[in-house]
Each structure stands twice: as C-alpha cells, then as structure tokens.
BAKOLDREN-762736 format. One record per residue: x negated, y negated, z negated of N, C-alpha, C, O in turn. Coordinates in steps of 0.02 Angstrom, whole numbers, plus 50000, padded with zeros to 5 digits. Layout:
BEGIN
XYZXYZXYZXYZ ...
! end
This chain:
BEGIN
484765143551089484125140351072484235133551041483955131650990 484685129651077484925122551042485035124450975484635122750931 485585128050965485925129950910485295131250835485275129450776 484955134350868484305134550824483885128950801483675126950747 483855127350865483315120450833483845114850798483705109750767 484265116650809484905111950762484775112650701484635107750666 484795120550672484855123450613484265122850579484265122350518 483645122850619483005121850593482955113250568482685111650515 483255108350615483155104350591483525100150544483345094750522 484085103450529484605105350462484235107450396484315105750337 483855111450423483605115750366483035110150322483095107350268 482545110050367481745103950345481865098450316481465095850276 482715094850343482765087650304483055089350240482985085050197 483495097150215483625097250158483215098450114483185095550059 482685104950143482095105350113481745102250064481515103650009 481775096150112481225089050067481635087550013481285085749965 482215087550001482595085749935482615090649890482665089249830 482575098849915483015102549865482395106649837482655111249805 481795107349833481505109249783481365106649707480895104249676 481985108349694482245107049629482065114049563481665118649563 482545111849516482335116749472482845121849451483345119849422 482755129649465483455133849430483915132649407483765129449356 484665133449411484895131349340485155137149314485165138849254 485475141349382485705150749370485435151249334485165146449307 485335158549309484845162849334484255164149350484215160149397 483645167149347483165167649402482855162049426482495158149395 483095161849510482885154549531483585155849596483565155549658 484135157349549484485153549586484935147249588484905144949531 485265144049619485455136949575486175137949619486225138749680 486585137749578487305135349593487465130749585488075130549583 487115124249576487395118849597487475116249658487045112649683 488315118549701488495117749760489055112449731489425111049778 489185110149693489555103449695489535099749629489185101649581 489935094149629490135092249547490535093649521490435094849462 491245094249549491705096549501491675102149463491955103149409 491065108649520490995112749496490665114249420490825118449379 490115109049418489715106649361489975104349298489665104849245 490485102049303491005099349226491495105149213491955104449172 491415110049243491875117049211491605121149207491915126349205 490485121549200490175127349199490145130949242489835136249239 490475128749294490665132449362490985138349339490815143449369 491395138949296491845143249276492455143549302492855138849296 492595149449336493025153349386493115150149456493655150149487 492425147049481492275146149538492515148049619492625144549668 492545157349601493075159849655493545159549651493735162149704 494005158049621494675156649611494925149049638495475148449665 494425142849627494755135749605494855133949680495415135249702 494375130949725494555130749804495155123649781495765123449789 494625117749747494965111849727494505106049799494545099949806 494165110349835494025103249888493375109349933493035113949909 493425106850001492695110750042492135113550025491685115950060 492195112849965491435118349918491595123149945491185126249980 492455125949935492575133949923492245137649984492385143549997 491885134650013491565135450091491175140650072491135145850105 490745139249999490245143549969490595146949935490735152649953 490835144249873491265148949827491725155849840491735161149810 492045153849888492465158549912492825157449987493305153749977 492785158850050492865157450099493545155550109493745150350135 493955161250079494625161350067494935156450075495345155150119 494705152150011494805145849965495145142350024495745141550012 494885139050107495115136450129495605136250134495805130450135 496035140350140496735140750170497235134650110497685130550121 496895136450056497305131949993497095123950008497505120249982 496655120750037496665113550051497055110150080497505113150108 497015102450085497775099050140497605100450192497045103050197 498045099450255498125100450323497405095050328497105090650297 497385098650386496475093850429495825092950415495465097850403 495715089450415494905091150378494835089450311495235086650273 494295091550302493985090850233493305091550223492935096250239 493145085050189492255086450189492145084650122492565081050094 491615086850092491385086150022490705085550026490335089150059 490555080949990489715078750000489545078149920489915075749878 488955080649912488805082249825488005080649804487575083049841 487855077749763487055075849732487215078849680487785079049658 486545082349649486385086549575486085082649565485945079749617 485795079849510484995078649488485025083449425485445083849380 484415087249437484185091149355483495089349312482925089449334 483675087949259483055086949228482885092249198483325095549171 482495093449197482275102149173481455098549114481155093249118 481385103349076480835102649030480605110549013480975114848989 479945111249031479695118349008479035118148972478515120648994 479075115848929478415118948863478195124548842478515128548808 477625125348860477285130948830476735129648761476215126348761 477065133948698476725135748647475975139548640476045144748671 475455139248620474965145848632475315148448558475555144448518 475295157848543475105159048507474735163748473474925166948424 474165164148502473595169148481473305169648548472795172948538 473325168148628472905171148668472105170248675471715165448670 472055177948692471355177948676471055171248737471375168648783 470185169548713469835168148752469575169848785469145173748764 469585168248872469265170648928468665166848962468605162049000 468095173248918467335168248937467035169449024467025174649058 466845163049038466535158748994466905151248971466705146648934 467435152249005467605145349007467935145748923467895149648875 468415136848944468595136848859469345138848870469555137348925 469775141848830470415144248848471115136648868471655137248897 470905132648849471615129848886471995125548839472045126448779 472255120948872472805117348846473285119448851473255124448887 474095117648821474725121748833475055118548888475665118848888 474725115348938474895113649005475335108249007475475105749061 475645105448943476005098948974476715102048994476925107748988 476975096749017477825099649030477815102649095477665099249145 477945107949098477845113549173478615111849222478785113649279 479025106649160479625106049218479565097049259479095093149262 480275096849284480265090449323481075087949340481545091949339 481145080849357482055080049395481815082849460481235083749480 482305083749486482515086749542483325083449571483845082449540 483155082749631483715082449674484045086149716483815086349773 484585089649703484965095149752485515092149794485935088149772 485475094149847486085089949884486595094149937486285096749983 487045094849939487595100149966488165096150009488505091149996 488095100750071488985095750097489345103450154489115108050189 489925100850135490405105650154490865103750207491085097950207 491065108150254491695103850303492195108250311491995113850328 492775107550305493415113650317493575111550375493315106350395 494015114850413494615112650446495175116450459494945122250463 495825116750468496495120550453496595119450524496825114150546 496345126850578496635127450646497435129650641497745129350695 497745131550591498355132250594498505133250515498025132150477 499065135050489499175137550431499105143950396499255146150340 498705146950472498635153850445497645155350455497275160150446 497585150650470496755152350493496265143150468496415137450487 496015143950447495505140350433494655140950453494475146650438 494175137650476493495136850481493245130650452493505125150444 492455133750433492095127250396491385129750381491295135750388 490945126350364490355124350383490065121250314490485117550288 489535121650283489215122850216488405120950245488165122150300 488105117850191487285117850206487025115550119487245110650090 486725118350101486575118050024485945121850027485655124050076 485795122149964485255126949933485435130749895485895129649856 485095136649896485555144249859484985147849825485075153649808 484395144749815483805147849770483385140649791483365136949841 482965140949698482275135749720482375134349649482885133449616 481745134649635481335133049571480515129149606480175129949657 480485125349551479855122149538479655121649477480025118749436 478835125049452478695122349383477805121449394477435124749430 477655116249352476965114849371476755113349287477045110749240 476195116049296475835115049230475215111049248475085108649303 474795110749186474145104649222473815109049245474195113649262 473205110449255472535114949288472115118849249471795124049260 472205113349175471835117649139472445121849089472365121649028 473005125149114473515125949068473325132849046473335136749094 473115136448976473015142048944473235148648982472945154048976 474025146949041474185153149056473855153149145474075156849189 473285147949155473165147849219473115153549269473295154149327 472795157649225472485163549280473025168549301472955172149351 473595168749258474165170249282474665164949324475125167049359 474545160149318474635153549367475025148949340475385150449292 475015143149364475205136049334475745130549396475995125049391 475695137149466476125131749493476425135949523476145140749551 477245134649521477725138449586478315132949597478685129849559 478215133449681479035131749707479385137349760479135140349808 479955137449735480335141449801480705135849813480705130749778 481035136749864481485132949912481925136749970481745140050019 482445135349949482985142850021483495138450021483865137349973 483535135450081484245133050107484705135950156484555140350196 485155133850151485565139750183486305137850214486775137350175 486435136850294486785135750328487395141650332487215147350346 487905140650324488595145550306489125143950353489565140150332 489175146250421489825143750434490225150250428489995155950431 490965147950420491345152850380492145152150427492285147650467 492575157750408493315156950425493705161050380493455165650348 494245159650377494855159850324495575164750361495755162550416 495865169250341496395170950384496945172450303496815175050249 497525169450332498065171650286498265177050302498475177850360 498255181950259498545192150279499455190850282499835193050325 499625186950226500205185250194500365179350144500075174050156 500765179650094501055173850056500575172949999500385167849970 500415180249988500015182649929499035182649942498555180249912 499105186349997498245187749997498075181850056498425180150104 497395179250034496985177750098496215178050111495825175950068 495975180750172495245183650175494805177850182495035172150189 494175179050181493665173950215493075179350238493025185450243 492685174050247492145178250291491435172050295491595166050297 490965173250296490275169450334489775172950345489615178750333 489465166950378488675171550408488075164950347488125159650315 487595170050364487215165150312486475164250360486135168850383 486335157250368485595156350419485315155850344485785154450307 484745156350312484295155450260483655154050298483535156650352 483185149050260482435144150261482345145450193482595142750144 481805151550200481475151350123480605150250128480185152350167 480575145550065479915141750105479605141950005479845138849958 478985147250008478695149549940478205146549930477885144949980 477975144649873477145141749874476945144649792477315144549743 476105147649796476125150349712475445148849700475105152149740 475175146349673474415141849617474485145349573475005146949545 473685147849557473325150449502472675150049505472435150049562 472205149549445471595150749451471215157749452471315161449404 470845159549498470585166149505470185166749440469795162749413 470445174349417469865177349384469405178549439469395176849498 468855183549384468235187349435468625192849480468985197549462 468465191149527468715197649601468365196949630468135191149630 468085201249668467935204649751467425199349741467595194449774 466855198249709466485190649719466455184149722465965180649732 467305182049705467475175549707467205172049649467185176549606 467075168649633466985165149565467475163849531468015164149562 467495161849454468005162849412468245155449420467875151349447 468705154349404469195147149386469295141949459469505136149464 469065146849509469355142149559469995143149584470135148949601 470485138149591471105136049626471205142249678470725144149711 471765144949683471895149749752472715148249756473085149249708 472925146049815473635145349834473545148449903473155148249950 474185151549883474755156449915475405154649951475935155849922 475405152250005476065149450038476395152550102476015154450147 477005153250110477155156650172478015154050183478215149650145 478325156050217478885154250254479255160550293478865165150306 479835161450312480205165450339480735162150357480715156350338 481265163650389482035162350389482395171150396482085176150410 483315170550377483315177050377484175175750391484485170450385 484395182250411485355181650391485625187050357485315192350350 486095186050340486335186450282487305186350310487575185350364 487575188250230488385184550249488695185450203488405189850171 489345183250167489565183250137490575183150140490855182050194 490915184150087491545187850100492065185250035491895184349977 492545184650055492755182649994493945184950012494365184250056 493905187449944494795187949945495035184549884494815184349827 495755180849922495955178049885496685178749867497045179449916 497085178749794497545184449791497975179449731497765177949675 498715177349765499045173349728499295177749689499805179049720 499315181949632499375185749591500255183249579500725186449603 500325177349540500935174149527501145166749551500885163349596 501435165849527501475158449550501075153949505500915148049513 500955157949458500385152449415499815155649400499435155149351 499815159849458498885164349428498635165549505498955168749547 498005162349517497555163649572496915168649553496575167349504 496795173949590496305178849565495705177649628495885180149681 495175174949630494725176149704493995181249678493635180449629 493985184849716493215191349715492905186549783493185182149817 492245189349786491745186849801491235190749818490965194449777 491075190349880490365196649903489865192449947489995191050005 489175190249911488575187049964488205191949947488175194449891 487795194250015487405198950036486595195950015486455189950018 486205200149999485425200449984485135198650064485325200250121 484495194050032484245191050128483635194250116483335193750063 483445197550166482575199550151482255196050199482475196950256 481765191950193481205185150222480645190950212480595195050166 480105189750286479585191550289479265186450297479175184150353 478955182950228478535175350227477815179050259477505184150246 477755173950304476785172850337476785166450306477275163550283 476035164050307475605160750284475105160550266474785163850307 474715158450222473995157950193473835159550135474305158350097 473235162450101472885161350067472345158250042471825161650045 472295153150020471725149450014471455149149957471725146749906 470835151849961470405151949879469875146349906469535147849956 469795140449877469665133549874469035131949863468775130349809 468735132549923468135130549936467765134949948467165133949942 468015141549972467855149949989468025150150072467685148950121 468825152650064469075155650117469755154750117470085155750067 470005152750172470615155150219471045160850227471205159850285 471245164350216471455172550245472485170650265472945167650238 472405173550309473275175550358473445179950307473005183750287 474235180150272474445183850241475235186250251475495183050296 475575190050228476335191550238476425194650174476015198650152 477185192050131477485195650103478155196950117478455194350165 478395200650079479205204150063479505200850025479355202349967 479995195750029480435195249974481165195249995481425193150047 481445198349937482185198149934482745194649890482725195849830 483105191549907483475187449859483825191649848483765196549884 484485191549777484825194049773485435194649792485675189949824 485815200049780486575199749824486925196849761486545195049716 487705196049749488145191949705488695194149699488955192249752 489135197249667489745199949659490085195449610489815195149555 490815190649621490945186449564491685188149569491905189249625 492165188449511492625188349496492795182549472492435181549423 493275176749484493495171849457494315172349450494685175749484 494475168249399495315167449404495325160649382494895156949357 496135159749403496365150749385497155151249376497555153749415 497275148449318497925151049293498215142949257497965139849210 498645141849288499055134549270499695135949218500275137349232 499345135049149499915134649104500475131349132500945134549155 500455124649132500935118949187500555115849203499945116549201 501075108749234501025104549292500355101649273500035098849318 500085102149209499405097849170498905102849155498315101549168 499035107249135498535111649120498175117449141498575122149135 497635119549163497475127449191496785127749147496455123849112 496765133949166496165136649141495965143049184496335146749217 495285143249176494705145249227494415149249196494255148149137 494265154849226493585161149218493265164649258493475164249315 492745168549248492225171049291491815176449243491595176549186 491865182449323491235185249278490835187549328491185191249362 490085186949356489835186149395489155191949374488715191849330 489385198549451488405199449435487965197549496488175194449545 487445199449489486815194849528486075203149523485745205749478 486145204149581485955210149602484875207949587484435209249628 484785205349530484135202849528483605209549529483085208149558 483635215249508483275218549515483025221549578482685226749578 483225217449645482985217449718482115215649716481665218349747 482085208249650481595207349659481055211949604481105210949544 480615216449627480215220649592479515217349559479375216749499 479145215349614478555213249631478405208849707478435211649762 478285203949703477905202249764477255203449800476765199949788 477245207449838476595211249867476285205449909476715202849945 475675202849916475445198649975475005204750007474695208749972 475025204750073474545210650129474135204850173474335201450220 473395205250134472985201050189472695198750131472965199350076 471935194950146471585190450090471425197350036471365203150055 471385195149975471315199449923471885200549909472005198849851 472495203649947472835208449929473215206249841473485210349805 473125199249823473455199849766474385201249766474645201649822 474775201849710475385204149705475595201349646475215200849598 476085199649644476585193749588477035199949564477465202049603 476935203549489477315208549459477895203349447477755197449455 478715205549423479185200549400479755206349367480225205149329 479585212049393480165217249374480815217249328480975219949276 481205211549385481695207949369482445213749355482505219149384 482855211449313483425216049315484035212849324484105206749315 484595217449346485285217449357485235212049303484745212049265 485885206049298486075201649257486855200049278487145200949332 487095197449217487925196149208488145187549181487955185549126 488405184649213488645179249181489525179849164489925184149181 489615174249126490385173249115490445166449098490045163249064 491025164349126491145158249103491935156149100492435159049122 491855149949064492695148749023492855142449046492375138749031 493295139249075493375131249098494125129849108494595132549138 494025123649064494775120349071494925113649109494435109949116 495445111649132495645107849168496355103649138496835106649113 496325096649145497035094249136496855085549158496445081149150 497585087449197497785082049239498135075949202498745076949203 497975069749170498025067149123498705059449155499175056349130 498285059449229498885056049263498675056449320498115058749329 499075054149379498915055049453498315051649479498225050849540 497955049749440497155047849468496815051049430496365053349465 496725053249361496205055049321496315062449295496725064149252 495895066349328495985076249286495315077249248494775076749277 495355078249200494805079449141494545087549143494975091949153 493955088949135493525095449154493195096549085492955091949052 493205104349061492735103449010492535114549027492965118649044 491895115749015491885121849024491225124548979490795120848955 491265130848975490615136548931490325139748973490525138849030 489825144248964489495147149019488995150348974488675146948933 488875159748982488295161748972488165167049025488515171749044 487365163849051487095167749107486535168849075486205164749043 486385178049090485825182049066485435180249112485615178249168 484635181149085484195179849117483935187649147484065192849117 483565187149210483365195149226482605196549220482235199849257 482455192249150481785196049131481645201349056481535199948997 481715206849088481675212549043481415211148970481785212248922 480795208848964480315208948919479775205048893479375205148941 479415200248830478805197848849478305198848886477875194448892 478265203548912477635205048949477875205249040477615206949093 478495202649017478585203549091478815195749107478985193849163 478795192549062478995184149071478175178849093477635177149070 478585178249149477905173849191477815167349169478265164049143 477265165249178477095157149176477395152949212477555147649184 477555153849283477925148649342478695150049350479105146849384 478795155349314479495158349289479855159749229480165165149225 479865154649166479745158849098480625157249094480885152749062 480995162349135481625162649125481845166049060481655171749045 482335161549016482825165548961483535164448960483855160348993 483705167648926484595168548922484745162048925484245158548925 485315158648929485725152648918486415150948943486755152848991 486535145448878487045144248867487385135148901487135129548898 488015137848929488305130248976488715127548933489155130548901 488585121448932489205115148902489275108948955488825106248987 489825107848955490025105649014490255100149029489705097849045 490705094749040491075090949051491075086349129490675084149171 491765086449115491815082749204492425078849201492825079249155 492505074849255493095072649276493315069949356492975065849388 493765072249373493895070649450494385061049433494805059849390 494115056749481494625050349500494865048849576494535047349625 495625049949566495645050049646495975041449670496455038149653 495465040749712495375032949739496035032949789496255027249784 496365035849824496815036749852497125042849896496635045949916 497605045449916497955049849940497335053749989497335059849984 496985051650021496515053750063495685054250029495235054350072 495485054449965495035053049945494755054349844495105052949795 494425055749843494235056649771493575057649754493295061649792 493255055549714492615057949665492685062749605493175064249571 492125064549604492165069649572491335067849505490805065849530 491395069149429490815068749428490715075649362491225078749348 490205077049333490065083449297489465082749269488955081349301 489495083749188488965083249177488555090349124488965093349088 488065091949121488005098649082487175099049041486605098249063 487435100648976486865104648961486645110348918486915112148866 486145112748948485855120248946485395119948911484855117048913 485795124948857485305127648799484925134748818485235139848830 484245134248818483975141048830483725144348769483525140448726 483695152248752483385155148697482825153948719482655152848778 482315154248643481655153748660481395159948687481575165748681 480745156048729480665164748785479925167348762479455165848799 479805170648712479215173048706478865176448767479165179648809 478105175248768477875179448841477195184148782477075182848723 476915188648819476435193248807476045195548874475845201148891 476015188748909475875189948973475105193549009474665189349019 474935200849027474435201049037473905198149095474185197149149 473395196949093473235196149159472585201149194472005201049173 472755204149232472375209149263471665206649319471715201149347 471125210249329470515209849372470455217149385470135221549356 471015217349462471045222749504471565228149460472145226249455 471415233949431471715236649357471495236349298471785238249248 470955233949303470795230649220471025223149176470925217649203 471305223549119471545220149112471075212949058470755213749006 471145208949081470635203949060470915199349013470475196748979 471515197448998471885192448944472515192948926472945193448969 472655192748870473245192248850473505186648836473215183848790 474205182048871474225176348846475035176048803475625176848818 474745174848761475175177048693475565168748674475185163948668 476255167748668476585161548663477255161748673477565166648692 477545154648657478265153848679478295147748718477915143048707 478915147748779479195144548810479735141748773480125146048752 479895135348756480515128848752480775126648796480405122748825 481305127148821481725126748893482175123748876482465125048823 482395117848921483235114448914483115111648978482595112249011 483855107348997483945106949047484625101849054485045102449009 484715097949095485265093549083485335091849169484865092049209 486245089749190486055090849242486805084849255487305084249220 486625081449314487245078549300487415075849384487005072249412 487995077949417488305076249485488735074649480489125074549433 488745072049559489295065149597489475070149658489095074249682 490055069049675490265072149729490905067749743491325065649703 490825066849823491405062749850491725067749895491375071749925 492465067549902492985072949940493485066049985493675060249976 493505071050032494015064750093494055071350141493705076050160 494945067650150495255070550188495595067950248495895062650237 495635070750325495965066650369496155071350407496495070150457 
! end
C-alpha cells in the first residue's frame, strides 16, 4: 500500500510537467533523454551510453561503470499546429469559424533514471518519465470545433527493471511498467438528444494500468552491439465525466489502449572516434481503433489508427576526452490512414528528424549531455466528417502545418 501511494505520488508531480506535445508518432514521445535527442534517437537499443538504457533497453545496464548511475533529463518542445480552411461547408445557424490560431504550445518533459551494478553479472534500476501525451488547443471558435478544438493525454510511467549477463556475448533485461494515464477531450456539441448546438462539452477520465517490457542485448563483435526491444500495450479503463456546460454532468468510462513497441537498434564503432547508430522501430498503433465513452450521450472519438515504422541513422565522434559530437536522421510514419481519418486535436503526419548533440564530460564521475532537433512534418490534409448520431452534418475540408523543435539538457553522475 506504501509502495503505491509512493508511485501515485511519483506519478501527479510528473504529471504537472509532462503534458507536453508528441514528438513520436501518434502521441507518443520518446523523449527519455538528451543525448538521445542529438542522434534522432537513432539506434537507441543498442547505445546504453548512461541510465536512460533503463527505458531503451534494460539490458543496456550491464554496459555502464561499476555503482550507480543516475541520469536526470529536461525536453522542452515547441510545437506549432496551424490549421488552413479549405472549402468547409457552413454549419447553420451559426457562422463557420476561424482557423483556430496555433493549436500547438512549449512543453516541458522531464525523465530520470537510476542503475545500479549488484555484481558484474546482474544489474537493477529504476526509470520515471512519460511514454505518451499530447496537447493541442485551438481557440473556441476554431472552424473544426464540433469535431473538437481541445486534447491532452498525459501517461507517466514508473519502470523498475533488472539486467542479467547469460555470457560474454548476450545480456537480458526485463521491467514492469506502473502507467498514470490521465485524458481530457473539448468540443462543441452539434444538435443531439436535445442539447443545444455550440455548447462546450468536455470529456475527462483517468485510469492507471501495468504493463512490462524486455530487452536483449548481443555483442555481435567486438565492434558491433545489436539490442531488440519488447514494451507491452497497457489497456486503462479511464472513469470520469462528461460535462455539457450549463446542461449536465454524466459518470462515464472508456477503453483505451496504448501501443506495444518492437525496436531493433545497432551501434557499431568504426574506431576509438567513431560509431555509428541505427534503428528500426514498429509501434503496434492500430490498438487504437476508436474511443468509445459508455455513459452521458454515449459519444465515441473514431481515430482508426495503423501499424507504423520508423528508422533512424546517427553518428557519433569523440573529438577529445571531454567533448563527443552527435549528429542523427530520423523518419517516423504517422498512423493516420487517410484525410478523413485525420483529427483536429490529432492532425498527425509523416516526419522527418535532424538532429544534433553533444556530450561534455566535467569529470571522471560526471557529464552533460545536450541535443537539439528539428521536425519537419508533411502537410496533413484532413476531410474531416462530423456526424449527429449517423447523420452526417459537416465536412471540414483543410490543411494542417506542423513543425516542431525540441531541445534537451541531461546531466549523468556516477558513484
């Protein structure tokens, strides 16, 4: 019971920082460190260069110095999401809408990791980050309202983990995953069930869930590290409310599922100065179908998200014994099928990582780390319909302009 209210109150103080904005994928965000951030996070399971690998790959521990190790990490993302109109019809009586203003925002993500080396053959450690959360807000009167103008997720997620060496060559990992996923979704009602048109209705609920994750790690050669990677899908049964604003109240529950993650990384050291990094990562997104709410008017968030693939390319070189230079690529598919299936509080598209970083190590026991990146998104056309019960009442016809810039600090110490 301690142990819980520990984790709960682990969970609420990260909370308040990390409803931030995507940078994956979807709405998931891999920003679990900085160094990771100046190589695109390219070949991630493989690198296990400081207590991240807590997340990355459990394995990873065994490769750090003797004793502890903690890594403490800030993201900030600036995110920008514009919406274009182009052609949606008007929905009388009102007047159709402005293009809502910038639907994105900065954000602060914050991550810390702890190893420790019980022997040379076994390692444990301990992780607390955020592993999904998006926020996008448009104004009230934004053109795509009635399909909605405001979403945050938020899922943090406590990992403690252990490491076993098999041999010279392989080594396993393992974790459990506590997850706090905490949803909130704004829109203006069409006509339903008697409500009146254009009033405010938010949707909020909460769950926690477990989960776990797995990771092998495989000295291939003496200059080639190969690490795979397995985190499991969490299914949250969010309760909460419905509130249509200045109506009614209603108790509600949904279903949601995050996705599971399969990643292949490698890390391969030309020499004593140089390596280079890859990844190819899938992300089990088609878990999420639809969000059903049961209770209130029964509304449901369509998203009919699909399977998606990333890859990424990252180099490294050690320039002298304080300063290693980072530079990396990155393209992660987005898992929205189609215009008509690209949401307003979600107008995810493909994109592309550019990267740069550099680690300075302040002394034998100690180093910073910093990374900086930015993300080019294709433009995301939507054809978004919006429905009253099964009839369909508007089409909101437009494009999304997406970028994104993101830039972390991470400090590593060892004792």
């Amino acid at each position: 019971m301690q142990m819980n209210k520990l984790a709960i109150n682990i969970l609420g103080a990260t909370l308040a920082l990390a409803g931030g904005n995507a940078m994956a994928a979807g709405f998931a965000l891999q920003n679990q460190n900085g160094a990771g951030t100046g190589n695109a996070f390219a070949g991630a399971a493989a690198a296990a260069e400081d207590a991240s690998t807590v997340y990355f790959n459990p394995a990873g521990m065994l490769l750090l110095p003797k004793g502890h190790n903690i890594t403490g990490a800030v993201t900030f993302l600036d995110r920008s999401v514009e919406f274009s109109d182009r052609g949606t019809a008007r929905l009388v009586p009102f007047a159709l809408g402005s293009d809502g203003g910038d639907g994105g925002s900065l954000a602060i993500v914050p991550a810390a990791y702890w190893s420790y080396a019980v022997s040379p053959d076994l390692a444990v450690g301990l992780g607390v980050g955020p592993t999904f959360g998006n926020k996008t807000e448009f104004d009230r009167d934004f053109i795509g309202r009635f399909s909605g103008y405001f979403a945050e997720i938020k899922q943090i997620n406590i990992n403690p983990s252990i490491a076993y060496r098999v041999n010279d060559m392989v080594a396993l990992g393992f974790g459990l995953n506590f997850a706090k996923n905490e949803t909130e979704f704004k829109q203006m009602a069409p006509l339903a069930g008697g409500f009146p048109i254009g009033v405010p209705v938010t949707i909020k609920g909460d769950d926690t869930a477990f989960g776990w994750n797995a990771g092998l790690m495989i000295q291939a050669t003496p200059a080639t590290r190969v690490g795979v990677t397995y985190r499991s899908e969490l299914s949250f049964d969010l309760k909460g409310t419905q509130e249509i604003s200045g109506v009614r109240t209603f108790d509600v529950k949904a279903k949601l599922k995050t996705p599971d993650q399969f990643s292949f990384g490698m890390h391969h050291a030309v020499d004593s100065k140089l390596e280079l990094l890859a990844d190819l990562t899938w992300t089990g997104w088609s878990s999420i179908e639809s969000i059903k709410v049961r209770g209130g008017t029964n509304p449901e968030l369509p998203y009919h998200f699909k399977d998606t693939w990333r890859v990424g390319l990252g180099v490294g070189y050690q320039m002298n014994n304080q300063w290693k230079l980072r530079a990396g690529v990155a393209f992660d598919e987005a898992p929205v099928r189609s215009a008509a299936d690209r949401t307003m509080t979600l107008p995810d598209t493909d994109r592309t990582w550019l990267a740069l970083g550099a680690r300075y190590t302040l002394n034998k026991n100690a180093s910073i780390d910093v990374g900086y990146a930015h993300i080019f998104f294709k433009e995301g056309p939507t054809e978004r319909i919006v429905y009253n019960g099964s009839t369909p009442i508007q089409q909101i016809k437009g494009k999304f302009d997406v970028s994104a810039d993101l830039l972390s600090v991470q400090y590593n110490h060892n004792f």
